[in-house]
C-alpha positions in Angstrom: -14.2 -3.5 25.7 -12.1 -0.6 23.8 -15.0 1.5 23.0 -12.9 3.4 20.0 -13.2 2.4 16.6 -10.0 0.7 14.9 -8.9 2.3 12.0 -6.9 0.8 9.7 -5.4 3.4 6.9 -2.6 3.4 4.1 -0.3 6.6 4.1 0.6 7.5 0.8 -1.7 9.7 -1.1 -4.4 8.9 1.4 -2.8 11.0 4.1 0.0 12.8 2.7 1.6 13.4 -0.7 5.1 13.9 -2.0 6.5 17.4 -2.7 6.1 16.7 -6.4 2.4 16.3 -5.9 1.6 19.2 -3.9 3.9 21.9 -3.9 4.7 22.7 0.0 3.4 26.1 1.7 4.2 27.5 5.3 0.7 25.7 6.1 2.1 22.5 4.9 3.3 20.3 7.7 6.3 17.7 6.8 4.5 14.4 6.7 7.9 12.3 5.8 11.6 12.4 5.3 13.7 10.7 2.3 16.8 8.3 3.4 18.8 11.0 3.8 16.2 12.9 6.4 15.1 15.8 3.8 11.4 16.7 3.8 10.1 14.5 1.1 5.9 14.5 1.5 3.6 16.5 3.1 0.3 17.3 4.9 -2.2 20.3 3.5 -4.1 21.9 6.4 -7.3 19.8 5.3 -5.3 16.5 5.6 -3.9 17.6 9.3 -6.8 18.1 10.6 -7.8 15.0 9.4 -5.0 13.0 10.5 -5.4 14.8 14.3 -9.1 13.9 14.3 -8.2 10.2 13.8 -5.6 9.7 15.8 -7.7 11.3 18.8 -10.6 9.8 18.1 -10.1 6.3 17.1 -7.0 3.2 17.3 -4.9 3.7 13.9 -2.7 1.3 12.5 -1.4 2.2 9.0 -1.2 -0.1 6.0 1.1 0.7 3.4 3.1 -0.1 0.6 6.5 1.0 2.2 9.1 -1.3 3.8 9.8 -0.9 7.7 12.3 1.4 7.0 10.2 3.5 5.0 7.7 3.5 7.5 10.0 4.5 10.3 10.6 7.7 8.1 6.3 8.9 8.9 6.5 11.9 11.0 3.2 10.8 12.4 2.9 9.2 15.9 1.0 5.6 15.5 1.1 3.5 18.4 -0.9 0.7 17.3 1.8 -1.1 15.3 1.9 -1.1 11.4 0.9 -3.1 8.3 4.1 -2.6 5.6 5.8 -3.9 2.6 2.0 -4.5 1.6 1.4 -7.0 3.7 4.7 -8.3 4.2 5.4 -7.4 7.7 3.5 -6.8 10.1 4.8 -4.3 13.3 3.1 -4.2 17.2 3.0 -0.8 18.8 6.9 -1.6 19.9 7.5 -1.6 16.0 9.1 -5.1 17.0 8.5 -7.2 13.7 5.2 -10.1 14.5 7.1 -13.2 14.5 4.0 -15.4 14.0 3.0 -13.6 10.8 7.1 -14.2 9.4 6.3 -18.0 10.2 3.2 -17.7 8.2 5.0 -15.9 5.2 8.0 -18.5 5.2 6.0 -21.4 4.4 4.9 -19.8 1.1 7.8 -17.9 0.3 10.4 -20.6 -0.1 9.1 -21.4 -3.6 9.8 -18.1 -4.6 12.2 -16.3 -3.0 15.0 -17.2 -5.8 12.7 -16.1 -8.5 11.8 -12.8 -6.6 15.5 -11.9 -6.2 16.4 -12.4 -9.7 13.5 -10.4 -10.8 15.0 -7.2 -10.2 18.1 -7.8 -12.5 15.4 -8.8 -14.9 12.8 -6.3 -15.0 15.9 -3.6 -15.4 16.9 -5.9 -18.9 13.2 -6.3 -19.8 12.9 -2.5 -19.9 15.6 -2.0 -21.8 13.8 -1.1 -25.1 11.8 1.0 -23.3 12.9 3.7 -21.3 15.1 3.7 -17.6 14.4 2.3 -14.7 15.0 1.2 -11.0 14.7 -1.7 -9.9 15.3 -3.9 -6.7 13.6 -6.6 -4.8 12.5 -5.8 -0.9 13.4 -8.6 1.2 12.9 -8.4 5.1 13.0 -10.9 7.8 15.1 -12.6 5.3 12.3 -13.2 3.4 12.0 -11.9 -0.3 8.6 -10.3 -0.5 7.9 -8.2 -3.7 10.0 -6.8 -6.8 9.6 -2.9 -8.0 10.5 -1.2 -11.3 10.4 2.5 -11.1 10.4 4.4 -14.4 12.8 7.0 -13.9 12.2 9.2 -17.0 9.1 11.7 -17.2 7.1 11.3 -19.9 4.6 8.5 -21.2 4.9 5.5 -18.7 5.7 2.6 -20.5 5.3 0.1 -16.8 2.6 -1.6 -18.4 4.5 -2.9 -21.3 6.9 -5.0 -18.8 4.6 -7.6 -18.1 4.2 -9.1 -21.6 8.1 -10.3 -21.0 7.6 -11.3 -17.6 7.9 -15.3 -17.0 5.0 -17.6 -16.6 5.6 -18.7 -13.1 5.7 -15.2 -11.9 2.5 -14.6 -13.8 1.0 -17.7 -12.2 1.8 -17.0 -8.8 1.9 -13.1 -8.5 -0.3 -10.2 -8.9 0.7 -7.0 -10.2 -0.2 -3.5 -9.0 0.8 -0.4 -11.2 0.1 3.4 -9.4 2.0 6.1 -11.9 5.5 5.3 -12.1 5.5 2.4 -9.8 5.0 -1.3 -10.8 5.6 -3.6 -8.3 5.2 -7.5 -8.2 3.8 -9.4 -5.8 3.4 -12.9 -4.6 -0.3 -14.1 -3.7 0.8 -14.4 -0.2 1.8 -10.8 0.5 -1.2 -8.6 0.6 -2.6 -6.1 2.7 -6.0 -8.1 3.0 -4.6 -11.1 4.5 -2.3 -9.0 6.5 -5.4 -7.0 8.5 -7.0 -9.8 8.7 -4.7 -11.8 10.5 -4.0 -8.5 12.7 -8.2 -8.1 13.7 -7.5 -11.8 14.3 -4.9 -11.2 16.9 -6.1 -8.1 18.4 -9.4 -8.0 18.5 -11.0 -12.0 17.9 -14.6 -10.6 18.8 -14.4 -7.6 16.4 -17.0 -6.0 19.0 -15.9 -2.4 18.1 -16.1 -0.6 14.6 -12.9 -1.6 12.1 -13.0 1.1 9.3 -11.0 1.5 6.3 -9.0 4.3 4.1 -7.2 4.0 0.8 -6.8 5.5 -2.1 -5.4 3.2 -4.6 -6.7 -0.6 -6.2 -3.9 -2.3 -4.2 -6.1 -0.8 -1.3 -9.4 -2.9 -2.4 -9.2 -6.0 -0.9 -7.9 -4.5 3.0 -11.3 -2.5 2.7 -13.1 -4.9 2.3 -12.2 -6.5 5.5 -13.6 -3.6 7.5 -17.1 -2.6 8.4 -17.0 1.1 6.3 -14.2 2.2 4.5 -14.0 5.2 2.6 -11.5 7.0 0.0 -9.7 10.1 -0.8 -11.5 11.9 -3.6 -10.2 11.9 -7.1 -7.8 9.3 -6.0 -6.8 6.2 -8.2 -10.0 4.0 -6.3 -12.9 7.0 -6.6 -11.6 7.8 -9.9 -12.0 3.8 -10.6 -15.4 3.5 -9.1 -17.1 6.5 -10.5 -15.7 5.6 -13.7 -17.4 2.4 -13.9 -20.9 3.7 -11.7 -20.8 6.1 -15.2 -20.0 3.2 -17.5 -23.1 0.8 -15.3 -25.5 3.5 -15.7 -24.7 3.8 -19.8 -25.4 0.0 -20.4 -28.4 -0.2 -18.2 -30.0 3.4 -17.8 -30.4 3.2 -14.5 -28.3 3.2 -10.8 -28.7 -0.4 -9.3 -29.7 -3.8 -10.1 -33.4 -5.3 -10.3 
């Protein structure tokens, strides 16, 4: 029996930020590099201790929003394989892509792969009337898994209004997750829930050992949930979320708990 805890963790804002969120020092350590291998986020002192403690102390395999190629770009050394393109892919500690899970994801992607690589096109037209963004549709494995719109501009975020003009059928068979200036659609099918639980599945059938969980964002919930503790980054999107509604709980009723 592996007597360390597995860890299952998402990257962004959990353990590093982007430059524009916190403004690098000479005790910041690069955490990732953009496309064309400039710093792009980084680790405070508080989170490098953190992520050192983790990696020493337990199994980590991160969960993330970003595509295998993004991932590739972490300047942090997993070796326990990867969760990406939220659910999407899934990568063993070769970072050779799990052909079992693709097979899984073909049989309900088929139906909306066209749909999924138009989107992009349309999301740019949809937001036409309000404001510039980017847009694209990740496909890996030859699989189309989610579409993004990015609003570009600074300013009021306007993400929100897109998805009064998106179509039925994507409604119907697609969640939506919107963090800042990010809005990215995604089928049923692709989540980082499913994804974990098909890796604890694989990995570790008897789940004899302690899985724990760390997010920061709602997109992050349902993965959490699949683990025996999971905890969050404070004033991030999900603490800011749940003490929000503890505060609004305690206003209706008076009281913390339920009788």
């Amino acid at each position: 029996m592996n007597h360390k805890p597995l860890v299952f963790v998402d990257l962004d804002d959990t353990l590093f930020q982007t430059h524009r969120k916190q403004q690098p020092t000479a005790q910041h350590k690069i955490a990732t590099t953009d496309k064309h291998g400039e710093p792009l986020s980084y680790m405070n002192q508080k989170q490098q201790f953190f992520v050192n403690w983790l990696l020493e102390s337990a199994d980590v395999v991160p969960v993330t929003a970003r595509s295998v190629e993004g991932f590739k770009r972490v300047q942090l050394p997993f070796q326990y394989g990867a969760v990406c393109s939220h659910g999407g892919t899934i990568l063993d500690h070769n970072l050779n892509v799990d052909l079992e899970w693709v097979e899984i994801q073909q049989q309900s992607e088929l139906k909306l792969h066209d749909a999924l690589v138009d989107l992009a096109d349309a999301l740019h037209e949809y937001a036409k009337d309000l404001g510039e963004v980017r847009t694209w549709t990740l496909v890996e494995n030859n699989l189309a898994i989610y579409a993004v719109a990015k609003q570009k501009q600074a300013g009021e975020l306007f993400l929100d209004q897109l998805l009064e003009k998106l179509p039925q059928n994507i409604l119907d068979q697609c969640y939506v997750h919107i963090n800042g200036n990010n809005l990215a659609i995604i089928p049923h099918h692709v989540s980082k829930k499913s994804a974990v639980e098909f890796y604890i599945n694989k990995h570790d059938p008897q789940r004899e050992r302690p899985i724990l969980g760390l997010g920061d964002s709602l997109s992050d919930a349902g993965f959490l949930t699949s683990c025996d503790w999971y905890g969050m980054p404070k004033k991030s999107q999900l603490d800011t979320f749940l003490n929000t509604k503890l505060s609004q709980d305690f206003d209706t009723k008076g009281y913390l708990g339920h009788v």
